[in-house]
C-alpha positions as CSV (number, residue, x, y, z in Angstrom):
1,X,-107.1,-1.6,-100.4
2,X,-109.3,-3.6,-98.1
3,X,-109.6,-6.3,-100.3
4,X,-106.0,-6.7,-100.3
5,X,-105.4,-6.9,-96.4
6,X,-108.3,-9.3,-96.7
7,X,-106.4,-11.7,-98.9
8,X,-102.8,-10.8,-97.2
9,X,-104.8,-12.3,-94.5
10,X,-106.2,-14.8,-95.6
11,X,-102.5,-15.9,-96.9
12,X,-101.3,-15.4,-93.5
13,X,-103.9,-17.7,-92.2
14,X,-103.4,-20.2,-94.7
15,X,-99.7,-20.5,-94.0
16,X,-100.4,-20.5,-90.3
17,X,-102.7,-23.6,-90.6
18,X,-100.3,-25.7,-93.2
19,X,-96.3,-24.6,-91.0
20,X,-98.4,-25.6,-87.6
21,X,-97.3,-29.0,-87.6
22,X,-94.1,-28.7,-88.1
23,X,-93.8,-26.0,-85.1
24,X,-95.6,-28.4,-83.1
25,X,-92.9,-30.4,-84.0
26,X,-90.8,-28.3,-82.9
27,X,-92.1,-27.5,-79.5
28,X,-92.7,-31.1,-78.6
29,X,-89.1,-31.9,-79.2
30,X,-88.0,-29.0,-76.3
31,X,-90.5,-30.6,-74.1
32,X,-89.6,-32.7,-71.1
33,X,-90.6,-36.7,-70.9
34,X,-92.5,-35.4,-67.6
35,X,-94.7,-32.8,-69.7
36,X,-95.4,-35.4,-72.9
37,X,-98.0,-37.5,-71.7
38,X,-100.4,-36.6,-70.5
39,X,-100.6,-33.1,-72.0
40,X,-101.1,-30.3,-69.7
41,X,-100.3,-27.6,-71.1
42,X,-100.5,-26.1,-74.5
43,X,-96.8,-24.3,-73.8
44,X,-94.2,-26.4,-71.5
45,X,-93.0,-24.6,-68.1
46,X,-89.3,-24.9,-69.4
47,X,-87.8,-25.8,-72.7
48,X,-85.1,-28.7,-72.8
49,X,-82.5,-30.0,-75.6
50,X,-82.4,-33.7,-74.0
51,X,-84.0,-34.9,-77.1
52,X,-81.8,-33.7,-79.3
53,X,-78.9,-35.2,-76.8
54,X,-80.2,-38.5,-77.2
55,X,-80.5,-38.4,-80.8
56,X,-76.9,-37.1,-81.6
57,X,-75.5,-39.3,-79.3
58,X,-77.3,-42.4,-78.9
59,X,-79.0,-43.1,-82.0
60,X,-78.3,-43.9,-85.6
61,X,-79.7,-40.9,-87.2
62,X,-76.3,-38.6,-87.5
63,X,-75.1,-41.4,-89.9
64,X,-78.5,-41.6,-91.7
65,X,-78.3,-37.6,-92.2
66,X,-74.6,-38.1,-93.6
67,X,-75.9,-41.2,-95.9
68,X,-79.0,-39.4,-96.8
69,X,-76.7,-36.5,-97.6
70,X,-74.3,-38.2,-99.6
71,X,-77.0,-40.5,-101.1
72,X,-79.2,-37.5,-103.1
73,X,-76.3,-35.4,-103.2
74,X,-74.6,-37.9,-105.8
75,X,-78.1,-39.1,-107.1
76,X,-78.7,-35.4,-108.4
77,X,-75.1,-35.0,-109.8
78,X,-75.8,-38.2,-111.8
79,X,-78.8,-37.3,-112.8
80,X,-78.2,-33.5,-113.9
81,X,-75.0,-35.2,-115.8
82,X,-76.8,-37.5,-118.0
83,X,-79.8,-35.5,-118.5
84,X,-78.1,-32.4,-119.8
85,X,-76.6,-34.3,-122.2
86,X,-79.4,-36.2,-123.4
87,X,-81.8,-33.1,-123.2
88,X,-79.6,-31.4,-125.5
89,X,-79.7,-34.3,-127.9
90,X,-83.2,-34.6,-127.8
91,X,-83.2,-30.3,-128.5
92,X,-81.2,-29.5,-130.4
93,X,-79.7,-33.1,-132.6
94,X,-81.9,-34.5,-135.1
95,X,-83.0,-37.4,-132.8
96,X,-85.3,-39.8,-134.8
97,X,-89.1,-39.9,-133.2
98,X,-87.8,-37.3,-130.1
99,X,-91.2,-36.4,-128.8
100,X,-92.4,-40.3,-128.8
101,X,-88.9,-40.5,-126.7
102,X,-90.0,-37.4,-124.1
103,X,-93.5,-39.0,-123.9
104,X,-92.5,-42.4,-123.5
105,X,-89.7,-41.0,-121.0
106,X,-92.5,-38.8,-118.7
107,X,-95.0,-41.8,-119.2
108,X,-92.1,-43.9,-117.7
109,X,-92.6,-41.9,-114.3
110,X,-96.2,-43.1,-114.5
111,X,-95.3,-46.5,-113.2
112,X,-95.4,-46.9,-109.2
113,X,-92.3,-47.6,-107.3
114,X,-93.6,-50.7,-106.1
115,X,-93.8,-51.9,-109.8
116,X,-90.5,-51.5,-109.9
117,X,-88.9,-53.0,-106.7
118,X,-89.0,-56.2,-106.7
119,X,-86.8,-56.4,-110.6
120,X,-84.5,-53.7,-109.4
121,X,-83.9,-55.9,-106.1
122,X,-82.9,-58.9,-107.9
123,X,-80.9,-57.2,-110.9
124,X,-79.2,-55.1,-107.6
125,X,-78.3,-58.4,-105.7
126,X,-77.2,-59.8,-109.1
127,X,-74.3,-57.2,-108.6
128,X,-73.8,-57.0,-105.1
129,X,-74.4,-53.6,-104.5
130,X,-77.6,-54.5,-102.2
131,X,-77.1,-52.3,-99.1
132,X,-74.6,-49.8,-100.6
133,X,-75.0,-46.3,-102.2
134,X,-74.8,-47.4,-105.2
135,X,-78.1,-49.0,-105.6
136,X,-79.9,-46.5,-103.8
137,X,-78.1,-43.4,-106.0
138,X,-78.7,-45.4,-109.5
139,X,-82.3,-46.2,-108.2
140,X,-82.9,-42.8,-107.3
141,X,-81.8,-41.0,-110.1
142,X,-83.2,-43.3,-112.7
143,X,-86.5,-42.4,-111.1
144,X,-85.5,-38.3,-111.4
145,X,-83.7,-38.6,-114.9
146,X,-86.7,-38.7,-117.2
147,X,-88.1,-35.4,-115.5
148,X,-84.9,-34.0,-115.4
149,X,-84.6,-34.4,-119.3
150,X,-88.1,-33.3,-120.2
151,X,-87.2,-30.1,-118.3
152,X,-84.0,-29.4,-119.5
153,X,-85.0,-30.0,-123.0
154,X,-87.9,-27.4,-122.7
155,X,-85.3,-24.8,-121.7
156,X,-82.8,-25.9,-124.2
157,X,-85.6,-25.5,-127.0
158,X,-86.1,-21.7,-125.7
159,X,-82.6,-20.7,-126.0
160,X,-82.2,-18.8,-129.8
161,X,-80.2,-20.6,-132.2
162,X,-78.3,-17.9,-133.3
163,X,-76.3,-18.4,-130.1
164,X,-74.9,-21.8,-130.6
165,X,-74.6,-20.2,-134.7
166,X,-72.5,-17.5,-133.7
167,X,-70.2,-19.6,-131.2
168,X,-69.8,-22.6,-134.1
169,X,-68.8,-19.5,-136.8
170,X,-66.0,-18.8,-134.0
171,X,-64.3,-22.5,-134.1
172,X,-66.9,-23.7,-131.2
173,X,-67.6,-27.3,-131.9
174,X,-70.5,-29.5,-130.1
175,X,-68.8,-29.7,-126.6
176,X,-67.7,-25.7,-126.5
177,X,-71.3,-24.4,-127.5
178,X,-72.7,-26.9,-124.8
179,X,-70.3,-25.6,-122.1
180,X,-69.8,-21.8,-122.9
181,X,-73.5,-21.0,-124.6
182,X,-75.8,-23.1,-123.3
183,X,-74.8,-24.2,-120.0
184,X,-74.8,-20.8,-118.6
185,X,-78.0,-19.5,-120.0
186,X,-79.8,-22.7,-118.6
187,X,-78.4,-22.8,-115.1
188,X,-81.4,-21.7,-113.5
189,X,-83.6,-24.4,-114.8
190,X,-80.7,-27.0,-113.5
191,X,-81.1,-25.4,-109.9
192,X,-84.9,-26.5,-110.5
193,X,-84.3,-29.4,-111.7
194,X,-81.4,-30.3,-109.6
195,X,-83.6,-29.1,-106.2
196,X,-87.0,-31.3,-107.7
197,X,-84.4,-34.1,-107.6
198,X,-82.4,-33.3,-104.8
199,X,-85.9,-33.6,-102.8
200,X,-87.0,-36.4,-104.1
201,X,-83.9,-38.8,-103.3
202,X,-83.6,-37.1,-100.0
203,X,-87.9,-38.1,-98.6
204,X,-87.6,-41.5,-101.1
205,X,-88.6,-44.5,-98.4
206,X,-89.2,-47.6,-100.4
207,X,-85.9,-48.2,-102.5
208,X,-84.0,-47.1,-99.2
209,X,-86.0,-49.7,-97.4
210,X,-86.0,-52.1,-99.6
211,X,-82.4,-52.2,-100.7
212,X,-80.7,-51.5,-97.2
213,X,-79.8,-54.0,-94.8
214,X,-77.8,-51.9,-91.9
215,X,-76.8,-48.7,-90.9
216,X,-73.8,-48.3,-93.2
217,X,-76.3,-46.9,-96.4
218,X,-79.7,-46.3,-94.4
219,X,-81.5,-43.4,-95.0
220,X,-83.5,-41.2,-92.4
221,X,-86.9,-41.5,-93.9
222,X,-86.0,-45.5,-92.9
223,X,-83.8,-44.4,-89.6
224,X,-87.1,-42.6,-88.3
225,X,-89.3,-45.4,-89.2
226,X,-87.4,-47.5,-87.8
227,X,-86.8,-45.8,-84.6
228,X,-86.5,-47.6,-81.1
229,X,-88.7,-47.7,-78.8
230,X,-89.2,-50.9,-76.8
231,X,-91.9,-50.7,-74.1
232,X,-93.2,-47.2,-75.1
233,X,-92.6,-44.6,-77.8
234,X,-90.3,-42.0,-77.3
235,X,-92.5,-39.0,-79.1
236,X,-89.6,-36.5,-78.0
237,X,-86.7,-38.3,-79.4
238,X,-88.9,-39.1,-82.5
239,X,-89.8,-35.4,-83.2
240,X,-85.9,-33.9,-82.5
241,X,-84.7,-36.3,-85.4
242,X,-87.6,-35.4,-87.1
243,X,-86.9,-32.0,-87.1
244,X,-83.0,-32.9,-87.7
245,X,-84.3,-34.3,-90.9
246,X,-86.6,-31.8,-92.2
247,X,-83.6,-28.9,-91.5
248,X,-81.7,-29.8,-94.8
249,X,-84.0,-29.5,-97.9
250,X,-85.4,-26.4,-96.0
251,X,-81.9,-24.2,-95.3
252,X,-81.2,-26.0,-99.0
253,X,-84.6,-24.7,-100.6
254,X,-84.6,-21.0,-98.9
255,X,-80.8,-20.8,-100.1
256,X,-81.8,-21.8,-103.7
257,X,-84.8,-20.1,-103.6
258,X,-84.0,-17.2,-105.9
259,X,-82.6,-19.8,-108.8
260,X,-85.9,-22.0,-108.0
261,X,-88.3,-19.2,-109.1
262,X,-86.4,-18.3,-111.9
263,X,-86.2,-21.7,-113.1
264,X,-89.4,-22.1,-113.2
265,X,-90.6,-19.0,-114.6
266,X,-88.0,-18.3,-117.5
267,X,-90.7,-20.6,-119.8
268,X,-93.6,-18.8,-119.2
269,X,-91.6,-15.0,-119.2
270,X,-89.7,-16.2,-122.7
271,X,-91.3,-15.7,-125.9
């Protein structure tokens, strides 16, 4: 009994240390200019949303949370789209040399994004989708796809084939069994896999950087480094749109929570 109040604490502590920044965050952007620098006191003597004022209405970062939005929201569709197919291929198809393809695939997300800018660049200005969605949703989800497809295909592989039997003896061909069998039984790994992805379009810096020239497809990871400040930083301003762009995956992670764990525990509680 002691031993477990020890470790609840110890957990308790543990989270405390690792969520303090970002409620540092917080309190720093409901603190007055006045009370920034230098810093008197741990908590302010009044709270203020003046931060959050000047970022909603004075800076770019509302349009970098809609294009941010839109961005991994369509990057994920794309991605969970092309990779159920394929992972179903790769399952359950008699694909020639299908485990070199999942190896060579995950081996593929070995490579650094830096490797990869500079060919995507030109082959994107070839086109003349530099600074648009498009480049930044095909670059993201070519970067997701791979892991998308090695975990779909795991969960495809645990599903019995006596399912997709039974539904073909009905009249079901390919297509049906895919929609009706196996689609539901492997929507929670397509939460996980669609949240993994989801996350990673939504922090991804480089490609957004490197592939956006103005507001009209900038991302906030490149809105908050790129954040103005002329003849000193505004640390308030900075931490409200900050916080503004942490908000999202968070409500989106705690709402998807339940289909996260179950995602990515049906492999190890399937035998």
């Amino acid at each position: 009994m002691r031993s477990g109040r020890v470790r609840d604490g110890l957990v308790l502590a543990a989270l405390a240390f690792y969520a303090g920044p970002f409620f540092w965050q917080a309190l720093t952007s409901l603190r007055p200019d006045a009370e920034l620098l230098p810093l008197a006191h741990l908590w302010p003597n009044r709270l203020t949303l003046v931060h959050y004022d000047a970022v909603l209405r004075q800076s770019l970062v509302p349009r970098a949370l809609l294009n941010s939005f839109g961005i991994a929201l369509l990057s994920t569709g794309l991605a969970l789209v092309l990779g159920v197919f394929a992972a179903y291929a790769l399952a359950r198809l008699p694909v020639p040399g299908r485990r070199v393809i999942l190896l060579a695939m995950i081996a593929a997300t070995a490579f650094p994004q830096i490797a990869t800018v500079s060919p995507l660049y030109l082959l994107l200005r070839a086109l003349g989708l530099r600074d648009t969605w498009l480049a930044l949703i095909l670059a993201d989800a070519s970067f997701t796809l791979p892991l998308v497809i090695w975990l779909l295909a795991g969960f495809i592989r645990e599903i019995p084939r006596a399912l997709e039997e039974a539904a073909a003896v009905d009249g079901a061909d390919r297509l049906a069994v895919l929609r009706w069998v196996v689609l539901p039984l492997v929507a929670p790994g397509m939460a996980s896999a669609g949240l993994l992805a989801f996350l990673f379009s939504w922090n991804e810096f480089l490609f957004a950087y490197s592939f956006t020239a103005s507001e009209a497809s900038r991302t906030v990871p490149v809105a908050l480094a790129l954040f103005p400040g002329v003849f000193e930083v505004p640390w308030g301003d900075i931490a409200a749109a900050s916080l503004l762009a942490s908000l999202p995956p968070i409500v989106i992670v705690v709402a998807f929570q339940r289909y996260l764990v179950r995602g990515l525990l049906a492999g190890a509680l399937r035998e």
